[in-house]
PDB file with SEQRES, HELIX, SHEET and CRYST1 records, atoms N, CA, C and O in Angstrom:
SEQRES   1 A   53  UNK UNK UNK UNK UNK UNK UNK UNK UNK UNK UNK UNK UNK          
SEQRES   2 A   53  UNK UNK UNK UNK UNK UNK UNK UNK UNK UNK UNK UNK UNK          
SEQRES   3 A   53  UNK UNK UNK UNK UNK UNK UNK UNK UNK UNK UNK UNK UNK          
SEQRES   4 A   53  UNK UNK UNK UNK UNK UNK UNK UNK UNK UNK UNK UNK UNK          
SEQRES   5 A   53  UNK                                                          
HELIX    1 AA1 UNK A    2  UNK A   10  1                                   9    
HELIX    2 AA2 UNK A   20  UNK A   22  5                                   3    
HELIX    3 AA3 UNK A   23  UNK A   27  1                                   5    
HELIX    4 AA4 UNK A   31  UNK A   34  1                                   4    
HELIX    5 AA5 UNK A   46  UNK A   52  1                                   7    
SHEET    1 AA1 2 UNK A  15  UNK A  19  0                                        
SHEET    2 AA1 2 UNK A  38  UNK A  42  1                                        
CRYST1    1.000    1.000    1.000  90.00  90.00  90.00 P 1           1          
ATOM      1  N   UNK A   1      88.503  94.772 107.959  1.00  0.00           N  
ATOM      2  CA  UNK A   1      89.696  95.033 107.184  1.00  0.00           C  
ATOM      3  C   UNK A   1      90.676  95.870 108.004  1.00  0.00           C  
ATOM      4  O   UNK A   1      91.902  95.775 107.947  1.00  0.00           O  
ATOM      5  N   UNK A   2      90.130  96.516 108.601  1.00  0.00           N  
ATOM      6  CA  UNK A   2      90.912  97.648 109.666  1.00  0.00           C  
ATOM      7  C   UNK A   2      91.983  96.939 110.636  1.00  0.00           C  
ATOM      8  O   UNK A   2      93.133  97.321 110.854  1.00  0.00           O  
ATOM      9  N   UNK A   3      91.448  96.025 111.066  1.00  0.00           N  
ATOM     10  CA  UNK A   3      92.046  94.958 111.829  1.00  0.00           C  
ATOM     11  C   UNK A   3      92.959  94.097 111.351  1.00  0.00           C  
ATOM     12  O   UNK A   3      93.917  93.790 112.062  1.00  0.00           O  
ATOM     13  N   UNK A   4      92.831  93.647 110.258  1.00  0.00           N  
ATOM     14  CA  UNK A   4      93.820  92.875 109.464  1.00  0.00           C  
ATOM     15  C   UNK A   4      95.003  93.876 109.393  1.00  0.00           C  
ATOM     16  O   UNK A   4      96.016  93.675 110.063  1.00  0.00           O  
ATOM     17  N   UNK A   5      94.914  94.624 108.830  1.00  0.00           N  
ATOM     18  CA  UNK A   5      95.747  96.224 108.371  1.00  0.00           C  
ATOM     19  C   UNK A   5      96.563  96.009 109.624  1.00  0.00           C  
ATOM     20  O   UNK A   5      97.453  95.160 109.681  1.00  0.00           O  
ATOM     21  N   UNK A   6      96.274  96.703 110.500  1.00  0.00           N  
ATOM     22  CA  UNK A   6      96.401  96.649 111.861  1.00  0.00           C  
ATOM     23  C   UNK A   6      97.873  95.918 112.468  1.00  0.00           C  
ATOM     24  O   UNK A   6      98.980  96.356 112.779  1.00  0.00           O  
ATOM     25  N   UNK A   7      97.261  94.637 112.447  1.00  0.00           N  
ATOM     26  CA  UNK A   7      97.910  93.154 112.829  1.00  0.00           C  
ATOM     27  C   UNK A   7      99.240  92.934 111.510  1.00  0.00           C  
ATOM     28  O   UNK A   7     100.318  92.381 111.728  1.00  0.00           O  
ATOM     29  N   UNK A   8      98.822  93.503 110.215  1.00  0.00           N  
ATOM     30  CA  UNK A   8     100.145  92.967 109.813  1.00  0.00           C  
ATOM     31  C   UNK A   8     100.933  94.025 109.798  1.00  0.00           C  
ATOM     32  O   UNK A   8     102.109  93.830 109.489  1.00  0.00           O  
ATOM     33  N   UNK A   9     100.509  95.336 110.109  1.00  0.00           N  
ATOM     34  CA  UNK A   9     101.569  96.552 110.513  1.00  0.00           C  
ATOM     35  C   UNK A   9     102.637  96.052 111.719  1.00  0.00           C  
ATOM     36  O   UNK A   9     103.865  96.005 111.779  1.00  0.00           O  
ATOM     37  N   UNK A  10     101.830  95.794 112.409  1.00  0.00           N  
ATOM     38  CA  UNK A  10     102.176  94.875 114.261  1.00  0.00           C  
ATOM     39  C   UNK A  10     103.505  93.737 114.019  1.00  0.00           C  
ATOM     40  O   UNK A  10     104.498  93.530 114.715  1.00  0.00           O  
ATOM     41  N   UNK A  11     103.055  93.123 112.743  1.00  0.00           N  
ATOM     42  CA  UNK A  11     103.712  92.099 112.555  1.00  0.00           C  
ATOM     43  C   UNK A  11     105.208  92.363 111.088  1.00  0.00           C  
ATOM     44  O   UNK A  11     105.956  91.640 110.430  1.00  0.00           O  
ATOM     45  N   UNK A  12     104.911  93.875 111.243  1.00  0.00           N  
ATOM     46  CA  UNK A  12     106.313  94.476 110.174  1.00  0.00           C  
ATOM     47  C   UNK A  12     105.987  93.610 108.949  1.00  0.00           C  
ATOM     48  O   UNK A  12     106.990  93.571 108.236  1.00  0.00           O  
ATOM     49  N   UNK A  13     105.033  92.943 108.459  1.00  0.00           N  
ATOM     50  CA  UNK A  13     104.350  92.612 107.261  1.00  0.00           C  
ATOM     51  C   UNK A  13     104.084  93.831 106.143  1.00  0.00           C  
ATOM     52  O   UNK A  13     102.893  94.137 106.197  1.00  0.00           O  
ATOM     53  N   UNK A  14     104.506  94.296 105.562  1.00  0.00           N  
ATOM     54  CA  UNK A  14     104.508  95.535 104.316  1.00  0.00           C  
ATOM     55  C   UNK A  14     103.929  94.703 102.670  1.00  0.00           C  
ATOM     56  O   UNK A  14     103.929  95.389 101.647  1.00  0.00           O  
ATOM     57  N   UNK A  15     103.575  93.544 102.634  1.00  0.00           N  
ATOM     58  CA  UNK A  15     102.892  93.425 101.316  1.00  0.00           C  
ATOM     59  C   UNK A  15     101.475  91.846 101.898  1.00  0.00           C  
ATOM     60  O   UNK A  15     101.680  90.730 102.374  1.00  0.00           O  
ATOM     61  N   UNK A  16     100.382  92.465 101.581  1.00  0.00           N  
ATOM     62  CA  UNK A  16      99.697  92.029 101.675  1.00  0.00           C  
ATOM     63  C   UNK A  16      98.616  91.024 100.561  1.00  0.00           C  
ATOM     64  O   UNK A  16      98.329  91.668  99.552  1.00  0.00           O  
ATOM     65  N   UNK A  17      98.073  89.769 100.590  1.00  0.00           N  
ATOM     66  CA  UNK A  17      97.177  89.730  99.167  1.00  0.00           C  
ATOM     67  C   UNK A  17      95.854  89.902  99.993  1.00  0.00           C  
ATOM     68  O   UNK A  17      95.656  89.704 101.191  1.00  0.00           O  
ATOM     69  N   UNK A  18      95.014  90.323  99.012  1.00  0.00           N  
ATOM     70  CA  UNK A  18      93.578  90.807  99.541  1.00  0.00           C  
ATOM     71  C   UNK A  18      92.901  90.172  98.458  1.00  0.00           C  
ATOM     72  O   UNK A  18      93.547  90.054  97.417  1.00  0.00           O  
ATOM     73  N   UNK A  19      91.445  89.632  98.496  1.00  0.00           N  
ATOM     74  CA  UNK A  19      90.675  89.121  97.550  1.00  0.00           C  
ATOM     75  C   UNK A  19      90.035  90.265  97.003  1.00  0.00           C  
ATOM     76  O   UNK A  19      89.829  91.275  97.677  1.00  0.00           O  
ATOM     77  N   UNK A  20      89.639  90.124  95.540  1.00  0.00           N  
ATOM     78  CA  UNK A  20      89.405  91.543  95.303  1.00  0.00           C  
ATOM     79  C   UNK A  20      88.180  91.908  95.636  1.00  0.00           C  
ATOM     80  O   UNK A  20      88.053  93.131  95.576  1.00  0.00           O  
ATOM     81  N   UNK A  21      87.240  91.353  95.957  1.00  0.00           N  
ATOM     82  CA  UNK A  21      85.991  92.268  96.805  1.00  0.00           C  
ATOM     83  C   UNK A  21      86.061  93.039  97.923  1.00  0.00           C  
ATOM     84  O   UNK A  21      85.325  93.907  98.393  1.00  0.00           O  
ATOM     85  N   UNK A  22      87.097  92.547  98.257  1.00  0.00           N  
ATOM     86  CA  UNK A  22      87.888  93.380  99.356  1.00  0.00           C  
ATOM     87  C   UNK A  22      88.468  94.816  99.830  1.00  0.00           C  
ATOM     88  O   UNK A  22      88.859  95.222 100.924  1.00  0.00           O  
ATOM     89  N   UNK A  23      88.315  95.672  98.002  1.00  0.00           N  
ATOM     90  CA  UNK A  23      89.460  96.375  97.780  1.00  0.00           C  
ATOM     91  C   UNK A  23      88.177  97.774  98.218  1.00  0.00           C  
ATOM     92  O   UNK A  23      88.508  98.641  99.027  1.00  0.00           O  
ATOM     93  N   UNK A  24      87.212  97.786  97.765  1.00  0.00           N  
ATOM     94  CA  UNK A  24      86.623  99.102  98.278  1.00  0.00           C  
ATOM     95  C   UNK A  24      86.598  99.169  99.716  1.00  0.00           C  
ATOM     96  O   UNK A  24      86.528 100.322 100.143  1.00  0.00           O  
ATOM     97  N   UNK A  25      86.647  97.993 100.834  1.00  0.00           N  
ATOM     98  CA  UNK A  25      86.970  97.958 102.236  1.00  0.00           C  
ATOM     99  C   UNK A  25      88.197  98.483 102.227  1.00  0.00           C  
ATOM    100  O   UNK A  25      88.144  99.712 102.270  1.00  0.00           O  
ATOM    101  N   UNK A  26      89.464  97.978 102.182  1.00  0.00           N  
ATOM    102  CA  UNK A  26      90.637  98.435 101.672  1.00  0.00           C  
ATOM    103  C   UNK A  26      90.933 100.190 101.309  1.00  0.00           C  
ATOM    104  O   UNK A  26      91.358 101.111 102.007  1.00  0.00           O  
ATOM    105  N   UNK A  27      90.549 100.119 100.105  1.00  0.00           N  
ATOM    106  CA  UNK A  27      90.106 101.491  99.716  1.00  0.00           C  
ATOM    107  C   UNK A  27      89.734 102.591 101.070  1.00  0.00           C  
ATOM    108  O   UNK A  27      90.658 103.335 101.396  1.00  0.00           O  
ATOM    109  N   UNK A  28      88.968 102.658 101.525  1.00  0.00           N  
ATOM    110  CA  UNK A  28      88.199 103.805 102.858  1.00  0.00           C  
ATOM    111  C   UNK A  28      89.035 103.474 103.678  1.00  0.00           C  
ATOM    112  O   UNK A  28      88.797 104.227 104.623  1.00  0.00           O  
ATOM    113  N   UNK A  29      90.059 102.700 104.021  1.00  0.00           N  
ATOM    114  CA  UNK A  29      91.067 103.511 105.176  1.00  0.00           C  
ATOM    115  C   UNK A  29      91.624 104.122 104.625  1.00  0.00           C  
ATOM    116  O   UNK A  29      91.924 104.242 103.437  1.00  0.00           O  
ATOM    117  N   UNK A  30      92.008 105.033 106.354  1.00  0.00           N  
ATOM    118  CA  UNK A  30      92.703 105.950 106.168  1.00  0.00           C  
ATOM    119  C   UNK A  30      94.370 105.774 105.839  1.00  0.00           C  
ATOM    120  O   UNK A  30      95.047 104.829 106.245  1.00  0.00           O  
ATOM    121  N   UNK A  31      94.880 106.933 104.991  1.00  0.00           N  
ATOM    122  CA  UNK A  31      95.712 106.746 104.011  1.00  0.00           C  
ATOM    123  C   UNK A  31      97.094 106.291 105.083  1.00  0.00           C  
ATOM    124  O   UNK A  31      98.104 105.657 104.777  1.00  0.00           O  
ATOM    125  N   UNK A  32      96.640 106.962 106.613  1.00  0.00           N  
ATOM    126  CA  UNK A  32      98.189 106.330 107.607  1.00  0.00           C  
ATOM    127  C   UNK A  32      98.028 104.495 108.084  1.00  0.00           C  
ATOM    128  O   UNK A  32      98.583 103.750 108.892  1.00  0.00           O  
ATOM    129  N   UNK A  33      96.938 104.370 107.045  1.00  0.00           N  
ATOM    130  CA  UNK A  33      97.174 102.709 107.854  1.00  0.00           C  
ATOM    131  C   UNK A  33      97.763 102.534 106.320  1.00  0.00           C  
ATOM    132  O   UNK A  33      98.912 102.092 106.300  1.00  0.00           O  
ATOM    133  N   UNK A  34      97.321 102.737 105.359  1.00  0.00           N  
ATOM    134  CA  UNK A  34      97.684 102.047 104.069  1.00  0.00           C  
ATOM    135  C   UNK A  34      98.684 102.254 103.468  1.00  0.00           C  
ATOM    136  O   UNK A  34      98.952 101.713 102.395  1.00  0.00           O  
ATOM    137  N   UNK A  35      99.662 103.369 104.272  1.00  0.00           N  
ATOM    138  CA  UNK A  35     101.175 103.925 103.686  1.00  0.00           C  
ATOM    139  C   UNK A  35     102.039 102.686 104.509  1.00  0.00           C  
ATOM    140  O   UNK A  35     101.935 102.178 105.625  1.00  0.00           O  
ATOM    141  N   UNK A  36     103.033 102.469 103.224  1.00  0.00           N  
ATOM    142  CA  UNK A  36     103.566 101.100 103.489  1.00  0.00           C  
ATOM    143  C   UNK A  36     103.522 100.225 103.421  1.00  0.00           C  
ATOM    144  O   UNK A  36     104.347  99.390 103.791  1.00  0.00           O  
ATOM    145  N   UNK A  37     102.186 100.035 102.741  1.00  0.00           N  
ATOM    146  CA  UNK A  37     101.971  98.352 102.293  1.00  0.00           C  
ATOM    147  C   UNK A  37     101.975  98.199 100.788  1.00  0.00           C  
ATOM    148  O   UNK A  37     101.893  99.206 100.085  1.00  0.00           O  
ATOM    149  N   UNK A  38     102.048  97.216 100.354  1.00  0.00           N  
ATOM    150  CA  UNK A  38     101.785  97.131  99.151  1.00  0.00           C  
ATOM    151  C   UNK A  38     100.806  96.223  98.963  1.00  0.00           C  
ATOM    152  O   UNK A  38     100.919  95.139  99.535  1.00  0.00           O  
ATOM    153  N   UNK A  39     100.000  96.408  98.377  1.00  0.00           N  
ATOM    154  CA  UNK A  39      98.247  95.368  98.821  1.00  0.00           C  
ATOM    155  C   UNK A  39      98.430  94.622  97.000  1.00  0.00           C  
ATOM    156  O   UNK A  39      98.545  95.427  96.076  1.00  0.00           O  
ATOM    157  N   UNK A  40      98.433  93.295  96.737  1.00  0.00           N  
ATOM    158  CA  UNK A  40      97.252  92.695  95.734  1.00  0.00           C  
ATOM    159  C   UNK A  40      96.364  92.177  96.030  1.00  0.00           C  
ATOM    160  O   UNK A  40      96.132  91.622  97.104  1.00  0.00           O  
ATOM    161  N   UNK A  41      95.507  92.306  94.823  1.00  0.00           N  
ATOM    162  CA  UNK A  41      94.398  92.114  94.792  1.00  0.00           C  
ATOM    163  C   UNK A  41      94.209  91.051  94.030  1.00  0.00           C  
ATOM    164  O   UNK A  41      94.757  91.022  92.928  1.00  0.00           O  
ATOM    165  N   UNK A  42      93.212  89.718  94.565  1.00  0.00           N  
ATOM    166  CA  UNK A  42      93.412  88.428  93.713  1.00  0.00           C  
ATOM    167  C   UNK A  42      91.828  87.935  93.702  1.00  0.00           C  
ATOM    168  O   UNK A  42      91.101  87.690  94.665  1.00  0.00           O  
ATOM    169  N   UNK A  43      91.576  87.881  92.451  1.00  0.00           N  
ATOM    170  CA  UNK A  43      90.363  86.882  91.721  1.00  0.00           C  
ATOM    171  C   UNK A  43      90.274  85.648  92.024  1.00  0.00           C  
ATOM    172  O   UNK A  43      89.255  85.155  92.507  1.00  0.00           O  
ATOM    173  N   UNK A  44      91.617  84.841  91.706  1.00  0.00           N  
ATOM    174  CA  UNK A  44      91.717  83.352  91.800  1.00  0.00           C  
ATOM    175  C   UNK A  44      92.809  83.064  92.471  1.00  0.00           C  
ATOM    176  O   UNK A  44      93.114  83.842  93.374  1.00  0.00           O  
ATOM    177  N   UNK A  45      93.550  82.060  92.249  1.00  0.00           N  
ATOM    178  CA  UNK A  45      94.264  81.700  92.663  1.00  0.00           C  
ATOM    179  C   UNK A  45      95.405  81.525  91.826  1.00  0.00           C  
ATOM    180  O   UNK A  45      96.445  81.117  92.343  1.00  0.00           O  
ATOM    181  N   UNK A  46      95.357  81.781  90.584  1.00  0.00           N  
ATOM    182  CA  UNK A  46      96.519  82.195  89.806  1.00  0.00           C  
ATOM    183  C   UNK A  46      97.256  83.543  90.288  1.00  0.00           C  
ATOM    184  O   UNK A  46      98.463  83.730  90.441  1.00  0.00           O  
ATOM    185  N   UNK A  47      96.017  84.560  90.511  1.00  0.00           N  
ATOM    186  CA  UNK A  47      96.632  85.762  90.901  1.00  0.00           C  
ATOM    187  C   UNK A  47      97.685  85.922  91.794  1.00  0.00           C  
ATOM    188  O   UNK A  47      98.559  86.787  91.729  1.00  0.00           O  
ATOM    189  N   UNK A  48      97.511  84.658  93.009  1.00  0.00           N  
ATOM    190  CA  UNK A  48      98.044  84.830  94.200  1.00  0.00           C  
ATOM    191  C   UNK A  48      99.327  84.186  93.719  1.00  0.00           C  
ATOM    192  O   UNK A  48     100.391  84.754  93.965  1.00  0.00           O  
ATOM    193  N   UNK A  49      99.308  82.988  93.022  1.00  0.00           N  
ATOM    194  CA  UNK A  49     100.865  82.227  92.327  1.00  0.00           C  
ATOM    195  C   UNK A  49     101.453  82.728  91.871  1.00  0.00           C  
ATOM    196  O   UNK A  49     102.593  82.299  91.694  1.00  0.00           O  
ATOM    197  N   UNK A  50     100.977  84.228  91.280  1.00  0.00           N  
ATOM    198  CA  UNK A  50     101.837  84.879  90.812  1.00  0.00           C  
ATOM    199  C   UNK A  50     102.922  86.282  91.426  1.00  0.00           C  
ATOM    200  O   UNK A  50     103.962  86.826  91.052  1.00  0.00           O  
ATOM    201  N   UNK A  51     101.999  86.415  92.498  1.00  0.00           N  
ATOM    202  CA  UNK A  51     102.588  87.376  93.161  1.00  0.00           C  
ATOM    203  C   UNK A  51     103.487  86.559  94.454  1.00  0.00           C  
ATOM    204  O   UNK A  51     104.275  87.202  95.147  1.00  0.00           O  
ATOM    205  N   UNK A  52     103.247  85.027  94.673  1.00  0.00           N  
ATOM    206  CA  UNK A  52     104.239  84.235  95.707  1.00  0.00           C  
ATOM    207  C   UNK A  52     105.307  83.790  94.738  1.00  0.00           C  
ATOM    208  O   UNK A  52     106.449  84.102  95.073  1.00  0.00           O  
ATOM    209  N   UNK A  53     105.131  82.918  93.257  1.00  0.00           N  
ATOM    210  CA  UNK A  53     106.258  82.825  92.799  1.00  0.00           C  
ATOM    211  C   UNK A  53     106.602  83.636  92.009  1.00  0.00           C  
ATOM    212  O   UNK A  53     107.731  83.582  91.520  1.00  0.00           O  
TER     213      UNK A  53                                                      
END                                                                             
């Protein structure tokens, strides 16, 4: 997850979707990788349709 973080900082990317098992990985970084993004978190794939349209 650190790496992903990482790469879309790199890439001036500021909103991310994350699957939600994802989110306690997510969660334990540290708070200077995670300032600036805005992360969802998606179950299905409705979740994600909703945050693209």
């Amino acid at each position: 997850m650190r790496e992903k973080v990482i790469a879309a900082r790199r890439q001036k990317i500021h909103e991310l979707i994350l699957p939600e098992p994802n989110r306690g990985h997510f969660e334990e970084l540290p708070d200077y990788l995670k300032e600036g993004i805005t992360v969802h978190f998606a179950k299905r794939f409705a979740d994600v349709a909703k945050v693209l349209f």
